[in-house]
C-alpha positions as CSV (number, residue, x, y, z in Angstrom):
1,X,0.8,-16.8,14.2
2,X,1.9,-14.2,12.1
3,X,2.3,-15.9,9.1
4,X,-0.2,-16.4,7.2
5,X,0.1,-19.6,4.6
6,X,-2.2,-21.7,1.7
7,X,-4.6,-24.3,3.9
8,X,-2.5,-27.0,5.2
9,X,-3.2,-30.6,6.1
10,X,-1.7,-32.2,9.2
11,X,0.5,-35.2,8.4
12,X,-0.7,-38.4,10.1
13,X,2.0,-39.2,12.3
14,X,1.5,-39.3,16.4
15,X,4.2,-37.7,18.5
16,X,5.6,-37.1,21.9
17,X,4.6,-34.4,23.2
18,X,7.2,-31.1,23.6
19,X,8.2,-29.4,26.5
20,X,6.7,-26.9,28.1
21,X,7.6,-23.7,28.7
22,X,8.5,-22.4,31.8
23,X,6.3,-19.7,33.3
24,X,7.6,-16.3,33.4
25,X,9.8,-16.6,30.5
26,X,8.2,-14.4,28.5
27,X,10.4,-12.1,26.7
28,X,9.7,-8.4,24.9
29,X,9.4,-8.2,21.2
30,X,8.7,-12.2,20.8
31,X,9.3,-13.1,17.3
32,X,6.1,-15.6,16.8
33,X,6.7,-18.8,15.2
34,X,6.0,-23.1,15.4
35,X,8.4,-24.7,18.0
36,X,10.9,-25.9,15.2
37,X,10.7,-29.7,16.2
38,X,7.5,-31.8,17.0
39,X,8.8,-34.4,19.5
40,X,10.3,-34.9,23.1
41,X,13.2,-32.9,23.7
42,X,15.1,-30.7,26.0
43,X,17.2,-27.0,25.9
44,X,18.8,-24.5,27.7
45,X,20.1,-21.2,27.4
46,X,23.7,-21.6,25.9
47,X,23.8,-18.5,23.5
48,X,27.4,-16.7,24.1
49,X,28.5,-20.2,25.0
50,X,32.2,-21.2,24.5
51,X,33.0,-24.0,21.7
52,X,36.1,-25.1,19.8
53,X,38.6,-22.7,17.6
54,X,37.6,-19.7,19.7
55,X,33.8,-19.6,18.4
56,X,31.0,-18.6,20.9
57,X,27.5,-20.6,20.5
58,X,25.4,-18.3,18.5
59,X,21.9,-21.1,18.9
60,X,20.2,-23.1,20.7
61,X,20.9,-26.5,20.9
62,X,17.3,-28.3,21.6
63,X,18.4,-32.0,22.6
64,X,16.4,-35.0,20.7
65,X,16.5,-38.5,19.4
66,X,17.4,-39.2,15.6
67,X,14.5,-38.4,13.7
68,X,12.2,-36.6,15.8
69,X,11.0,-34.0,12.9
70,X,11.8,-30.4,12.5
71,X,9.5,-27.9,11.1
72,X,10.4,-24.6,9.5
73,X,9.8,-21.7,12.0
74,X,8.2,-19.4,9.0
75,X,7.0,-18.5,5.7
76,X,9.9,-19.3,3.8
77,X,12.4,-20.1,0.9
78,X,14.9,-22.5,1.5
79,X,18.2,-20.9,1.3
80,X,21.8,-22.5,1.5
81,X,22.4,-26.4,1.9
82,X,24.8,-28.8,3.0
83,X,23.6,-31.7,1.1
84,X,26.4,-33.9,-0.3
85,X,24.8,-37.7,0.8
86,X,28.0,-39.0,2.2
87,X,29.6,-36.0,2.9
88,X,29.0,-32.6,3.6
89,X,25.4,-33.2,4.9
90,X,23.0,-32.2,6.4
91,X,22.2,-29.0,7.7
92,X,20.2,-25.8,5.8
93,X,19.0,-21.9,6.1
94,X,15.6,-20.6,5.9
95,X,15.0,-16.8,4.2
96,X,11.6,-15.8,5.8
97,X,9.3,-13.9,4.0
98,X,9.4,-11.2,6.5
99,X,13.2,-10.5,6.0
100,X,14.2,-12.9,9.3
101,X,16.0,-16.1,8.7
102,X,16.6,-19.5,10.5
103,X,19.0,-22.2,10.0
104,X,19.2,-25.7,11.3
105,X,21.8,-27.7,11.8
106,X,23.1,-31.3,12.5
107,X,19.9,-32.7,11.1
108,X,20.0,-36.9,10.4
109,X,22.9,-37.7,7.9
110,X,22.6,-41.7,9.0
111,X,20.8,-44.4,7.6
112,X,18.2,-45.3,10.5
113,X,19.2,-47.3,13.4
114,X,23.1,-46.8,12.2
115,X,26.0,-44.3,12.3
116,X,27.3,-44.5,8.9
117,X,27.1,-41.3,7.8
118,X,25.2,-42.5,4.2
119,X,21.6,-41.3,5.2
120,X,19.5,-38.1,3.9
121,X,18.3,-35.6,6.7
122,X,15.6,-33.2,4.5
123,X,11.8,-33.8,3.6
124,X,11.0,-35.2,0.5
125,X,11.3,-32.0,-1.9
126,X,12.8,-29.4,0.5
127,X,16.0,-28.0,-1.7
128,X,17.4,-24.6,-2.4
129,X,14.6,-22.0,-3.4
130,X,11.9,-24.1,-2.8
131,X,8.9,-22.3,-0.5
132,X,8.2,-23.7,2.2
133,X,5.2,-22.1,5.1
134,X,5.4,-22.1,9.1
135,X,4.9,-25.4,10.6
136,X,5.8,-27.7,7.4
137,X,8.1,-30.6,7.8
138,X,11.4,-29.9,6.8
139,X,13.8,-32.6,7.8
140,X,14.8,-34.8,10.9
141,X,17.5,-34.3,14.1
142,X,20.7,-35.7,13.4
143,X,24.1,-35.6,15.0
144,X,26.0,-34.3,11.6
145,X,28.8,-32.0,11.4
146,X,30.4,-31.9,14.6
147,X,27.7,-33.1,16.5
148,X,28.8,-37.0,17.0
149,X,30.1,-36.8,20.0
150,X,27.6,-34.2,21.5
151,X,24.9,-36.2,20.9
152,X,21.8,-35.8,18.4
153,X,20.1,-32.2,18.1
154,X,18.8,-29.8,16.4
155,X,21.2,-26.3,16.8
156,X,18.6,-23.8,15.8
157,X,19.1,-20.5,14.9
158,X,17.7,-17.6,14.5
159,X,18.6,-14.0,12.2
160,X,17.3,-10.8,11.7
161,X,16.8,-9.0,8.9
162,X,20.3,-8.2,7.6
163,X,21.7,-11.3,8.8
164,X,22.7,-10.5,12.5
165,X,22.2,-13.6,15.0
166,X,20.0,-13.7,18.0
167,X,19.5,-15.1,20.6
168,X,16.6,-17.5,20.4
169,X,16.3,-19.1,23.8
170,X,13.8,-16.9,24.4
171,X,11.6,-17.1,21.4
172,X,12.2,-20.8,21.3
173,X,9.9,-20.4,25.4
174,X,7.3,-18.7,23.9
175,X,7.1,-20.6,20.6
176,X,3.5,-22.3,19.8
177,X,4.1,-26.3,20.0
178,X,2.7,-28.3,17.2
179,X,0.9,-31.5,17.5
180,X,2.5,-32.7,14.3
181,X,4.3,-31.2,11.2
182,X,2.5,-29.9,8.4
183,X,2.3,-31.2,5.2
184,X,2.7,-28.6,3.3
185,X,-0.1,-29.9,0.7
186,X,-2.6,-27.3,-0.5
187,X,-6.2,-28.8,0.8
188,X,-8.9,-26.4,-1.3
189,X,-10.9,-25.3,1.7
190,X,-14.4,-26.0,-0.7
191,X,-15.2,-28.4,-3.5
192,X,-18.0,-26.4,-5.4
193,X,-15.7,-23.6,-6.2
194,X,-13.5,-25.2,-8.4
195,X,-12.9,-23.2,-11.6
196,X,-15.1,-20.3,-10.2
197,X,-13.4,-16.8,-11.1
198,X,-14.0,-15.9,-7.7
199,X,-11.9,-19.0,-6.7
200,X,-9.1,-17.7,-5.0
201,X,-11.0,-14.6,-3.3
202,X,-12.9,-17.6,-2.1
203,X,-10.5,-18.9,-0.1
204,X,-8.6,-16.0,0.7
205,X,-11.1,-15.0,3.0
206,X,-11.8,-18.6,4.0
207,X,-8.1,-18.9,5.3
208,X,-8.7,-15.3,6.7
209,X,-11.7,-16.7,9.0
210,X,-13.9,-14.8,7.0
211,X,-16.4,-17.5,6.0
212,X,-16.5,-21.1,6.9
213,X,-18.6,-22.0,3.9
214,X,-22.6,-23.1,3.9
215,X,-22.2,-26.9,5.1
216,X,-19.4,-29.3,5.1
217,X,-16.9,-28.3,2.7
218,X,-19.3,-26.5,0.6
219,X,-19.4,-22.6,-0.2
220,X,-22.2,-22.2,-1.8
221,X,-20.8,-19.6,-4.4
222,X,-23.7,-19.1,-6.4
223,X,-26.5,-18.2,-2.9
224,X,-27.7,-14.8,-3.1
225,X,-26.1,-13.3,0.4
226,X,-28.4,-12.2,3.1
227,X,-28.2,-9.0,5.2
228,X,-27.5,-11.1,7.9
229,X,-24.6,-13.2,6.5
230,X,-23.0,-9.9,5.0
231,X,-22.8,-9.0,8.5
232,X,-21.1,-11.8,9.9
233,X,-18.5,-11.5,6.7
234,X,-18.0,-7.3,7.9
235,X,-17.7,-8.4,11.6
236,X,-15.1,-11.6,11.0
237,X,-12.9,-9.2,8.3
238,X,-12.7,-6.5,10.7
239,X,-12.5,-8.2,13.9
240,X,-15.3,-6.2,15.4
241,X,-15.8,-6.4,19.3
242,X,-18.9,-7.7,20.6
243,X,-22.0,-5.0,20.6
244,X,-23.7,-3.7,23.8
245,X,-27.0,-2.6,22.2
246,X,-29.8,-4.5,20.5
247,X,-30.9,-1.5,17.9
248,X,-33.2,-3.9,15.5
249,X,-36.5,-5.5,16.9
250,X,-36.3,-8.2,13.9
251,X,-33.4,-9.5,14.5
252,X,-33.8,-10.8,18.2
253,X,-32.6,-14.4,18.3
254,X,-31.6,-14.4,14.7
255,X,-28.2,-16.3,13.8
256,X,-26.5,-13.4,12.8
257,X,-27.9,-11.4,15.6
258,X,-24.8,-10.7,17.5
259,X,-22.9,-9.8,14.3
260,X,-25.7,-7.6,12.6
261,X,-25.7,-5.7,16.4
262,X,-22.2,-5.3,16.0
263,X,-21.7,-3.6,12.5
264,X,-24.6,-1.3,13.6
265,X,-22.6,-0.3,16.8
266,X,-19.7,0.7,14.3
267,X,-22.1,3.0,12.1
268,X,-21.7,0.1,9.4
269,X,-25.6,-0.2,9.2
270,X,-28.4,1.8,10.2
271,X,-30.7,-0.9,9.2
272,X,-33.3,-1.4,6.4
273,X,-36.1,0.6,8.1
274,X,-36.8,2.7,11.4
275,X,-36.0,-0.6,13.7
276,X,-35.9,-3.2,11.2
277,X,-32.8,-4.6,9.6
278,X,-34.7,-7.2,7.3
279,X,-31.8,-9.7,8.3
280,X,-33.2,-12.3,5.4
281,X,-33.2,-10.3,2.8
282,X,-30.8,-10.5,-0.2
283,X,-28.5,-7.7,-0.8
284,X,-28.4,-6.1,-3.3
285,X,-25.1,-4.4,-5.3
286,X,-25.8,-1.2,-4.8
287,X,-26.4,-2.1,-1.0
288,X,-23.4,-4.1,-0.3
289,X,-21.2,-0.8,-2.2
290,X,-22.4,1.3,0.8
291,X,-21.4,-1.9,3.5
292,X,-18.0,-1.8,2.3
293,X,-17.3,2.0,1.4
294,X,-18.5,2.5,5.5
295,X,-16.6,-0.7,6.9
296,X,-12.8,-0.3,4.9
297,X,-13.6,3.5,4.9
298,X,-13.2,3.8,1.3
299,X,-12.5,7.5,0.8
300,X,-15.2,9.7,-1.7
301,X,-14.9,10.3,-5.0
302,X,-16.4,12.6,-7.7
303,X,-15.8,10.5,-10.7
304,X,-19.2,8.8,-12.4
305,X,-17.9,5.5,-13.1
306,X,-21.1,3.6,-14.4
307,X,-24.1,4.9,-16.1
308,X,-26.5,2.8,-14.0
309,X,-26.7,4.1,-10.9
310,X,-27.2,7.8,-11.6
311,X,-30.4,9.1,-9.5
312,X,-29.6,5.9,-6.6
313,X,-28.8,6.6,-3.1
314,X,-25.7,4.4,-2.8
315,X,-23.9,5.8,-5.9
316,X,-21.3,7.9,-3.8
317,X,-20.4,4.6,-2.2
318,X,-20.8,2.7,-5.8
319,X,-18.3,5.5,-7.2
320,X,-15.9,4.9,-4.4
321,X,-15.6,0.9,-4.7
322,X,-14.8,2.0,-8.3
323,X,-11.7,4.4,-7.2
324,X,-10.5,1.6,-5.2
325,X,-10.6,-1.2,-7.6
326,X,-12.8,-2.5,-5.2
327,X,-15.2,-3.5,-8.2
328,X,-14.9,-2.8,-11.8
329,X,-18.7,-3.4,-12.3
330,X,-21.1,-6.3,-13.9
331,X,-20.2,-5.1,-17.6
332,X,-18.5,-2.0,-19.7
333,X,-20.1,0.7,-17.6
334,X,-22.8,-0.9,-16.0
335,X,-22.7,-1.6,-12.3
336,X,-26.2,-3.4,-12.0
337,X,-26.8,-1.9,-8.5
338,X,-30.3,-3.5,-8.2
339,X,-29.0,-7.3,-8.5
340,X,-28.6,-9.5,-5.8
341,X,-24.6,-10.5,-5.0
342,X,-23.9,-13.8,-5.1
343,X,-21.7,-15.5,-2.6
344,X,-18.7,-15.9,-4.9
345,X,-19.0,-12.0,-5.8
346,X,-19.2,-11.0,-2.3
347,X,-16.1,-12.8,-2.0
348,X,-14.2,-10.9,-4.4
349,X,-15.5,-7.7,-3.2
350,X,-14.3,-8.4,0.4
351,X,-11.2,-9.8,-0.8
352,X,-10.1,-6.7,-2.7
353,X,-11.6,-3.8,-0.3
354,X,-8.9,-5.8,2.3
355,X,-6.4,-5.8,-0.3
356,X,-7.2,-2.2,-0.5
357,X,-7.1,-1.2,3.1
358,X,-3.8,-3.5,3.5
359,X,-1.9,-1.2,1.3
360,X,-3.3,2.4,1.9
C-alpha cells in the first residue's frame, strides 16, 4: 500500500472472509487501497446505473449484513457527516491525504437486532476532522437513508482530487482484503527507546522496514553499529537488488553477507582493506558520512562546516551531510569523526538523509 501510517494493532475480532476477486480484472492506473469492509459480502458493477429522481449510481454498492465493519480506504481526515442519532444518520466522507476522497454511505443507523432507526453507525471517536489511516475501523453497514428497502450495504465511493467521481468497481477488484480492521492505536514498535531524542527517527525507519530492532521488541539504541549492520540499514532504505558478486573474502557466510555484497555492487563500499570489509567492526562517524553521502548521493560541497575533521579522508562526505542537514554534528563545530555511531544516531542520520532525498 501506498499509504504509509503510525504502527497499527489489529483489533481482535475474527471475520468472514471477503470475496475474491475475479481474475483478469485488473484495471490501468489502480488507485491502491484496503477493501473498505472486512466481512462476507457481494458487488457488481452498477456505476452509471439508473435510480430515483433522475440520478445515475455514481458507487458501488458492496452487499452485506448489519454490522459487518467498514474500514477507511486511506490516510485520512474525516470530512462531512450525517450524524443526527435518530435522524439524519449515518453516512460520512473521507479527505485522503493524497488529495482523493471516499465516502460511505448507509452505514448502521439501528439498534442491533432491530429496525428502529435509534442506533449509531461510526467507530468510537471517528467525527469531523479527526485523522484517521488506511485500514482503521470506521463504522458498520447499515441500511440508512434510502437504503431500507434495498437491503443493508455499504455504497462506497470514490473521488479524485478536485472532487469528480469514479468509478470504483474496478479498484474495489484489485483492492488488498484485510483480515480484520485496524485499530488505529499507535503500538511503539520498541520499548527501550522511550524518551530517546532519536525516538521518532527510531521508528520512522522501523515502519519503513529499515530495522527490525536487536531482539524482541528491543532496539538497542545505545549498540555501537557494525559495518555489517550499516549495510543491511543502506540495502533495506534503498531497496537494493540482490548482488551477483562476492568482492570480500571476510565476509563469506556472515549475516549481513548478502547485504554488505550488495552496497558494494552499487559503489556504496569498497571495503575496509584490499578484500576485507571488516564486517564486525564499529563504524565510525566519519565512516558512516562517506556511507550515506555515496548511498542518497548527497551532492559536494566546499563549505568547512566543523573544525575536527580537517586533514581526514571522509571530510568531503562529512561537509556534505552538513549541506544537507543530514547532521549538524556532536557539538558547536565539532563533528567527532573518530567516534563510533550508536544505533539511535544512525537512526537519525538515515532518517534525515531520506528526508533529504524525498524532497530534492
Amino acid at each position: 500500500m501506498k499509504n504509509r501510517g503510525m504502527a497499527l494493532t489489529l483489533t481482535l475480532v475474527v471475520l468472514s472472509a471477503g470475496m475474491v476477486a475475479p481474475a483478469g480484472a485488473a484495471a490501468l492506473d489502480v488507485y491502491e487501497m484496503p477493501f473498505p469492509l472486512v466481512g462476507a459480502h457481494h458487488y457488481s458493477d452498477t456505476w452509471g446505473a439508473a435510480r430515483s429522481g433522475g440520478r445515475t449510481h455514481a458507487g458501488t454498492d458492496i452487499m452485506a449484513e448489519k454490522m459487518i465493519p467498514v474500514v477507511a480506504a486511506a490516510d485520512g481526515t474525516v470530512g462531512w457527516m450525517h450524524d443526527e442519532l435518530g435522524g439524519n444518520c449515518c453516512a460520512m466522507a473521507l479527505n485522503h491525504d493524497d488529495g482523493w476522497s471516499s465516502w460511505y454511505i448507509h452505514l448502521n443507523n439501528d439498534t442491533p437486532g432491530t429496525d428502529d432507526g435509534l442506533g449509531w453507525g461510526f467507530a468510537e471517536g471517528i467525527e469531523p476532522g479527526v485523522h484517521v489511516v488506511a485500514g482503521q475501523l470506521i463504522g458498520y453497514v447499515g441500511d440508512s437513508g434510502n437504503a431500507e428497502s434495498a437491503g443493508s450495504h455499504l455504497h462506497f465511493e470514490l473521488h479524485e482530487p478536485g472532487g469528480a467521481p469514479t468509478n470504483p468497481y474496478p479498484h474495489l477488484l484489485e483492492a488488498e482484503h484485510l483480515p480484520a480492521p485496524l485499530s488505529g492505536v499507535f503500538v511503539p514498535p520498541f520499548r527501550d527507546d522511550e524518551g530517546s531524542v532519536h525516538e521518532p527517527a527510531i521508528i520512522d525507519i522501523a515502519e519503513r522496514g529499515i530495522t527490525y530492532g536487536c531482539a524482541d521488541d528491543l532496539y538497542c539504541p545505545d549498540d555501537p553499529v557494525t559495518r555489517g549492520q550499516m549495510a543491511a540499514f543502506l540495502e533495506r532504505a534503498l531497496g537494493l537488488p540482490p548482488a551477483t558478486s562476492t568482492p570480500f573474502s571476510d565476509t563469506v557466510g556472515h549475516t549481513f553477507a548478502s547485504s554488505i555484497n550488495a552496497i558494494a555492487e552499487a559503489g556504496i563500499t569498497t571495503g575496509c582493506a584490499e578484500g576485507s570489509y571488516c564486517p564486525d567492526d564499529p563504524v565510525t562517524r566519519e565512516q558512516m558520512a562517506s556511507f550515506l553521502t555515496r548511498a542518497f548521493e548527497l551532492p559536494p560541497d566546499v563549505s568547512d562546516y566543523f573544525i575536527d575533521d580537517q586533514g581526514s579522508t571522509h571530510e568531503p562526505a562529512i561537509n556534505a551531510l552538513g549541506a544537507a542537514g543530514v547532521t549538524t554534528g556532536c557539538a558547536a563545530g565539532l563533528y567527532c569523526p573518530r567516534e563510533s555511531v550508536t544505533r539511535a544516531q544512525m537512526a537519525s542520520f538515515i532518517s534525515r538523509a531520506l528526508l533529504y532525498a524525498e524532497s530534492s
